[in-house]
Short mmCIF file of the C-alpha atoms (twelve columns), coordinates in Angstrom:
data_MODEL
# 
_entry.id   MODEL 
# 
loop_
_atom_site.group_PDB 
_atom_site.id 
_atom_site.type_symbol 
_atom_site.label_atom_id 
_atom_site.label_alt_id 
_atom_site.label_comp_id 
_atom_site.label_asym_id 
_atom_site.label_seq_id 
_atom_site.Cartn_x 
_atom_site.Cartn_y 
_atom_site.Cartn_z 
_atom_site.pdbx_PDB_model_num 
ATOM 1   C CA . UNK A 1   0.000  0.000  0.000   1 
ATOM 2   C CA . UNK A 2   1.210  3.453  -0.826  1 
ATOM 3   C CA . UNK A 3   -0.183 5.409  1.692   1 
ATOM 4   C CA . UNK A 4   1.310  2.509  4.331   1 
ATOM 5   C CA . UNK A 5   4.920  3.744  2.550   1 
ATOM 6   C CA . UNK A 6   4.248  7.355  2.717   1 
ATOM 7   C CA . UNK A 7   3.182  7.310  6.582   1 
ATOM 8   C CA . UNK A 8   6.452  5.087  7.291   1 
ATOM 9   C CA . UNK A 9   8.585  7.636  5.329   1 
ATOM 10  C CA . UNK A 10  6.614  10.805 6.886   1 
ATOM 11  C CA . UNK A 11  7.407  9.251  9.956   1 
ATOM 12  C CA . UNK A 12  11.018 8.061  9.558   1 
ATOM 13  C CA . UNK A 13  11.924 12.199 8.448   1 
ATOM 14  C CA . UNK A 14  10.664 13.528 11.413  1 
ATOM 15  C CA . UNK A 15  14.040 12.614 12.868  1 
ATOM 16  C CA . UNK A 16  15.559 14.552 10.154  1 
ATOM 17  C CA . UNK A 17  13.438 17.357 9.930   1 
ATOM 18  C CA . UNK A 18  11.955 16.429 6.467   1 
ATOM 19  C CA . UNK A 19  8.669  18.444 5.714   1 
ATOM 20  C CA . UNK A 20  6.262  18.468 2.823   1 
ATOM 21  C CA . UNK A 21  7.345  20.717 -0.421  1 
ATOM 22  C CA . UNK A 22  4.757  21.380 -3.348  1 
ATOM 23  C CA . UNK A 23  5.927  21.457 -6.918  1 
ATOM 24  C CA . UNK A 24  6.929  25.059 -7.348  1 
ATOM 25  C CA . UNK A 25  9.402  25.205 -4.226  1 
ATOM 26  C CA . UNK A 26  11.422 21.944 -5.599  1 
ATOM 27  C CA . UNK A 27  11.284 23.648 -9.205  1 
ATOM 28  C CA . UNK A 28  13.563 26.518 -7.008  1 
ATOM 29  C CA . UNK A 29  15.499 24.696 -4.404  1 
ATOM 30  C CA . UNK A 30  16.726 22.640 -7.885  1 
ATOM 31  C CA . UNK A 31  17.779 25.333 -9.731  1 
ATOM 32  C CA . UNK A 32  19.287 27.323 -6.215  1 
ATOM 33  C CA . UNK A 33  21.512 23.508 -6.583  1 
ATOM 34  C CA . UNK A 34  21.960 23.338 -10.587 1 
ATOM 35  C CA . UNK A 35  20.051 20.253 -10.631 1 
ATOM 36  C CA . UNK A 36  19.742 20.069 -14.678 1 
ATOM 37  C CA . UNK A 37  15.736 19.012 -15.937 1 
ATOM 38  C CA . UNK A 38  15.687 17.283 -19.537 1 
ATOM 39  C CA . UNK A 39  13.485 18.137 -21.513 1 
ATOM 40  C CA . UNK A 40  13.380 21.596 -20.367 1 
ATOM 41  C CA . UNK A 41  17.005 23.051 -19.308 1 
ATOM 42  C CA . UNK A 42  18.995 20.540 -21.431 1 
ATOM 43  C CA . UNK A 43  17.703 18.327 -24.874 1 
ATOM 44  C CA . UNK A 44  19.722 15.830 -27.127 1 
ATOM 45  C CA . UNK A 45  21.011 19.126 -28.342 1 
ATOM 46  C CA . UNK A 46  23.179 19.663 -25.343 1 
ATOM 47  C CA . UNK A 47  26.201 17.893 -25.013 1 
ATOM 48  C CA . UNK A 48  27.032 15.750 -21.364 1 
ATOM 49  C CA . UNK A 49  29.828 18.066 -21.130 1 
ATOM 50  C CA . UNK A 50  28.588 21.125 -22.167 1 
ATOM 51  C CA . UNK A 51  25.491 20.493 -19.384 1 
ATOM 52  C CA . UNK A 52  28.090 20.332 -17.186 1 
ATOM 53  C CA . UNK A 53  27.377 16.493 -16.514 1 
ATOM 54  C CA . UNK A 54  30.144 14.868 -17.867 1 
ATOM 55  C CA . UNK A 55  30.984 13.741 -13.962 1 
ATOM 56  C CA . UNK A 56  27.607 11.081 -14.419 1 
ATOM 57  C CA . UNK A 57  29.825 9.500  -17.642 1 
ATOM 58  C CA . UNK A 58  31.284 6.024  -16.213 1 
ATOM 59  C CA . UNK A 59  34.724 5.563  -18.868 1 
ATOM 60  C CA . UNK A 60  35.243 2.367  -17.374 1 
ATOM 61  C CA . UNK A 61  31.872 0.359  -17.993 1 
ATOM 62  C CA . UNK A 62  32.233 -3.001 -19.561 1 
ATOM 63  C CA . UNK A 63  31.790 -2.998 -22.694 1 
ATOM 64  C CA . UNK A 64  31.894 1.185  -23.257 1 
ATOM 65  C CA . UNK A 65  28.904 3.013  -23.834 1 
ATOM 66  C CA . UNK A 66  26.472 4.108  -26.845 1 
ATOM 67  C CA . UNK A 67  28.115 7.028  -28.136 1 
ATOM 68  C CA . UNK A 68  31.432 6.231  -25.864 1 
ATOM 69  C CA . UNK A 69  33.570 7.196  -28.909 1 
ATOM 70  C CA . UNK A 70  32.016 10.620 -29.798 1 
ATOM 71  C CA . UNK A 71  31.698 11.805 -26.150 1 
ATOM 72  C CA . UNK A 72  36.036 10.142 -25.757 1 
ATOM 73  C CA . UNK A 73  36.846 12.963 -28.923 1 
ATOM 74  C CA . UNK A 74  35.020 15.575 -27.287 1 
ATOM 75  C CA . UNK A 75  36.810 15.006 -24.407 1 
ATOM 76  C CA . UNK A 76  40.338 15.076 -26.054 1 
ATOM 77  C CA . UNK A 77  38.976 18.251 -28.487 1 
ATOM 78  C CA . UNK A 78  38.209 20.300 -24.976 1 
ATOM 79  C CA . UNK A 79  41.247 19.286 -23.172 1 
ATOM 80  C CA . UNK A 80  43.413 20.307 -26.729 1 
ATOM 81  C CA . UNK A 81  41.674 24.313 -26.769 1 
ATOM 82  C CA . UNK A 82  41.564 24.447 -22.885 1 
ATOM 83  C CA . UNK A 83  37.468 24.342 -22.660 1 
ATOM 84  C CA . UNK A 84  34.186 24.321 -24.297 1 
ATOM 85  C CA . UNK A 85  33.160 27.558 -26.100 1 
ATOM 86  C CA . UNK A 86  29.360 26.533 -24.922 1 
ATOM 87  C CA . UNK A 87  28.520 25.836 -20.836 1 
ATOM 88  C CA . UNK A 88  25.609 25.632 -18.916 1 
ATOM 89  C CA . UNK A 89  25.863 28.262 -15.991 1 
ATOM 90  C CA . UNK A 90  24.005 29.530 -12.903 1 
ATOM 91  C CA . UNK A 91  22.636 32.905 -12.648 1 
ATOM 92  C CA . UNK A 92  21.669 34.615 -9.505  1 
ATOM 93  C CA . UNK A 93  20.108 38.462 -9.743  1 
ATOM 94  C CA . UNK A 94  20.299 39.499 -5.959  1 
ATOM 95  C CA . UNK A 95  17.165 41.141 -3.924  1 
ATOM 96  C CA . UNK A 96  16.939 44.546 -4.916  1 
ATOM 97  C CA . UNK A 97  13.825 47.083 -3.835  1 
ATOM 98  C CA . UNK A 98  12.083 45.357 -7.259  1 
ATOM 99  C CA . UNK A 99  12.994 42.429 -6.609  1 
ATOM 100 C CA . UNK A 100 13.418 41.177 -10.640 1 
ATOM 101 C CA . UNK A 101 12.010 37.687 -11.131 1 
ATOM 102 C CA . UNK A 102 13.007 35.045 -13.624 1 
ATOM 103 C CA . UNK A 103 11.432 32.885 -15.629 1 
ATOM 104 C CA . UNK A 104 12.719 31.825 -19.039 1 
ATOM 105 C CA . UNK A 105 13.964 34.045 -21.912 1 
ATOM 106 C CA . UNK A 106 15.641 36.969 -19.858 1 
ATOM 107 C CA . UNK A 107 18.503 37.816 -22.212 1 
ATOM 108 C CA . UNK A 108 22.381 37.456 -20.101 1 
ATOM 109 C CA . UNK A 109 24.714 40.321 -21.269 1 
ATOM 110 C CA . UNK A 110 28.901 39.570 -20.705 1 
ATOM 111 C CA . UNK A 111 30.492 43.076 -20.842 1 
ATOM 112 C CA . UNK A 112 27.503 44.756 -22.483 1 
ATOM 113 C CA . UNK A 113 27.237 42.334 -25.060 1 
ATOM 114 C CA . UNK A 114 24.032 39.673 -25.832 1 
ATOM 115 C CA . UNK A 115 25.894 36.130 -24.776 1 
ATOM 116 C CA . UNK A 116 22.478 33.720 -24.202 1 
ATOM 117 C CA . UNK A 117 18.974 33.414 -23.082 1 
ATOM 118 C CA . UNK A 118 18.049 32.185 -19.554 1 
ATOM 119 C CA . UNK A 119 17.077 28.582 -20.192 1 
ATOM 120 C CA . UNK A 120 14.342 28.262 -16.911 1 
ATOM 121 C CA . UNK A 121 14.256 30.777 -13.813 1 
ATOM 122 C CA . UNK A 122 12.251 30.774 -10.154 1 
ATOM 123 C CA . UNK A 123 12.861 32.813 -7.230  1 
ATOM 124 C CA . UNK A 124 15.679 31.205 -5.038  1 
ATOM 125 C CA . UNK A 125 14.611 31.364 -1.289  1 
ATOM 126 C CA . UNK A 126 17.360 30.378 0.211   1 
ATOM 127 C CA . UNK A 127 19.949 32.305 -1.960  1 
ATOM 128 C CA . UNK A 128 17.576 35.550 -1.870  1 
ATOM 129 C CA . UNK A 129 17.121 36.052 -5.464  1 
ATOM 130 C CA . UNK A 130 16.031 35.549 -8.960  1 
ATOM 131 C CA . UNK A 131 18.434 32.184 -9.575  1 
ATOM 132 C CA . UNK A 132 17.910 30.808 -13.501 1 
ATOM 133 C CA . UNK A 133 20.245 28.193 -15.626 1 
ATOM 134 C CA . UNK A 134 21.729 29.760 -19.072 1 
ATOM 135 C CA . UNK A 135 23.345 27.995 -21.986 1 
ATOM 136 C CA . UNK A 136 26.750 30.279 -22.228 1 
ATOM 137 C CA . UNK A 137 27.987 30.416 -25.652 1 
ATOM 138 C CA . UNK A 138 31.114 32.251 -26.376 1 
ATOM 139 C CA . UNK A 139 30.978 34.505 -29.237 1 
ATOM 140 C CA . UNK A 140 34.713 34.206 -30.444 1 
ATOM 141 C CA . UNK A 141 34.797 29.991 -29.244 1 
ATOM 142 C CA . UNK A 142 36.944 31.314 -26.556 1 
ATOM 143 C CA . UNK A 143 36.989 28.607 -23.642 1 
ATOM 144 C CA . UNK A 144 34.610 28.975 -21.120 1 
ATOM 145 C CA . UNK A 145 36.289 29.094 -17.582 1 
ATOM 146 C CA . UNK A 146 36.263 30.220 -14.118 1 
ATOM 147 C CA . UNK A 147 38.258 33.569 -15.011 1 
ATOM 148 C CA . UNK A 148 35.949 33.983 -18.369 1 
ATOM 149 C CA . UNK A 149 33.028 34.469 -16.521 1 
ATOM 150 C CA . UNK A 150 34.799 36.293 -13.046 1 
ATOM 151 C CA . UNK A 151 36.726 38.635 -14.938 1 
ATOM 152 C CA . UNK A 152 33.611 40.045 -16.469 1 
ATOM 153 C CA . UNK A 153 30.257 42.309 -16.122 1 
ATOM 154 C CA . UNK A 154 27.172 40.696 -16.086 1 
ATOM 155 C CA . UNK A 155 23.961 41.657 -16.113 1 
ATOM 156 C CA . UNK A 156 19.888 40.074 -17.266 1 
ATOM 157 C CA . UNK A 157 17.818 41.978 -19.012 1 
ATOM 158 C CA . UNK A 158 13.973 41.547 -18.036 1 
ATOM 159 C CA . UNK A 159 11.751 42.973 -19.861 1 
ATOM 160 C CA . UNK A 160 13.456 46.676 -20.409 1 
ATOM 161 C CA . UNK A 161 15.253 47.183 -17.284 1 
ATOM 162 C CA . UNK A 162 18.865 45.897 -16.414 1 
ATOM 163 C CA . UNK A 163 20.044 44.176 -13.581 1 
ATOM 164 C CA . UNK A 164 23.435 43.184 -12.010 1 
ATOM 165 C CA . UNK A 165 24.075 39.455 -11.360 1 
ATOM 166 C CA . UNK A 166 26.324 36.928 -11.302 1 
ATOM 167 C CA . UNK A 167 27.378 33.868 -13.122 1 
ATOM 168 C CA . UNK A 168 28.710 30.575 -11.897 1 
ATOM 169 C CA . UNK A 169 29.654 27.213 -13.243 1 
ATOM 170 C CA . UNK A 170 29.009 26.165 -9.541  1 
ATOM 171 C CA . UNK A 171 25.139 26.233 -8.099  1 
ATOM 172 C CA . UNK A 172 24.875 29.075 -5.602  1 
ATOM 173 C CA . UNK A 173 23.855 26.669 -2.928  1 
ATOM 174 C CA . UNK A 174 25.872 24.047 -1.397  1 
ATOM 175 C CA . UNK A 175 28.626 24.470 -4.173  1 
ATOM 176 C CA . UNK A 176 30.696 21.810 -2.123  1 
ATOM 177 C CA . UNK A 177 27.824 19.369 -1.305  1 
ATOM 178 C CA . UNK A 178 27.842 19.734 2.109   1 
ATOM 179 C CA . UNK A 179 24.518 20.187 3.312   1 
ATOM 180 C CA . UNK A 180 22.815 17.458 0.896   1 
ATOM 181 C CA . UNK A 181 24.541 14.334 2.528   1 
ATOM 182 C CA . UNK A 182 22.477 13.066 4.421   1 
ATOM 183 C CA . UNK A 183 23.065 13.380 8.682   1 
ATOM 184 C CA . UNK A 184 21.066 13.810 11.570  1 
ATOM 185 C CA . UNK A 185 20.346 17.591 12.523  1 
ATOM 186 C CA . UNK A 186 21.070 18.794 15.804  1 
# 
């Protein structure tokens, strides 16, 4: 019985402090983490890599994988220019006194210039802001690192206003996985 599950699981949390969330807060606490939805924030057009996935890919299966070559040369093709000219990325647009919301299509300016389209966006409730995923594509195929995105000015554009934000390859919450293994809170 499935309500004899859910009552031994309901119960079980209490010891961990679980509580009920509807749809619309996991929609935000996964984006506030990165957590990647296909179908929506990534499609067979997306590479494993360029989702920023490639950590899921197991080299040493037996037998290899479907597609184990192709993924291998991308591999070797990134490592040769020192990145991928196309990332998936975080975006967080702090609180302000209007506090901008995102959904999907805000357009992500890099030093004053269009560089992508948020992908899916909620308000973050822990991080205390708009938080969003974005495809990055460099406009020149330069690499897409660390220093590419801190060295620069960034900032969404909803609807005809500007904001300031900021960019990570990391999720804005729990970058380190810390807080997500699972222990007994005190």
């Amino acid at each position: 019985q499935a309500t004899l599950v859910y009552d031994q699981i309901v119960e079980a949390g209490k010891e961990f402090g679980l509580v009920h969330a509807g749809l619309k807060a996991l929609g935000s606490l996964r984006l506030e983490k990165g957590y990647r939805d296909y179908g929506h924030d990534i499609d067979n057009t997306d590479t494993i890599f360029e989702a920023g996935l490639s950590f899921t890919v197991d080299w040493d299966k037996d037998g290899g994988f479907i597609g184990m070559e192709h993924a291998a040369a991308q591999k070797r093709i990134a490592k040769e220019l020192g990145g991928r000219p196309r990332r998936m990325a975080n975006v967080l647009v702090p609180l302000t006194d209007t506090d901008p919301l995102l959904f999907h299509g805000e357009i992500l300016w890099r030093n004053g210039e269009r560089i992508s389209d948020i992908r899916v966006g909620s308000y973050g409730h822990t991080v205390q802001g708009g938080v969003g995923l974005t495809m990055l594509q460099s406009p020149d195929n330069t690499p897409i690192t660390k220093s590419w995105i801190n060295e620069a000015s960034w900032e969404i554009q909803i609807a005809d206003k500007f904001y300031p934000c900021e960019v990570s390859l990391s999720p804005f919450y729990d970058p380190g996985n810390h807080k997500i293994k699972l222990t007994k809170q005190e």
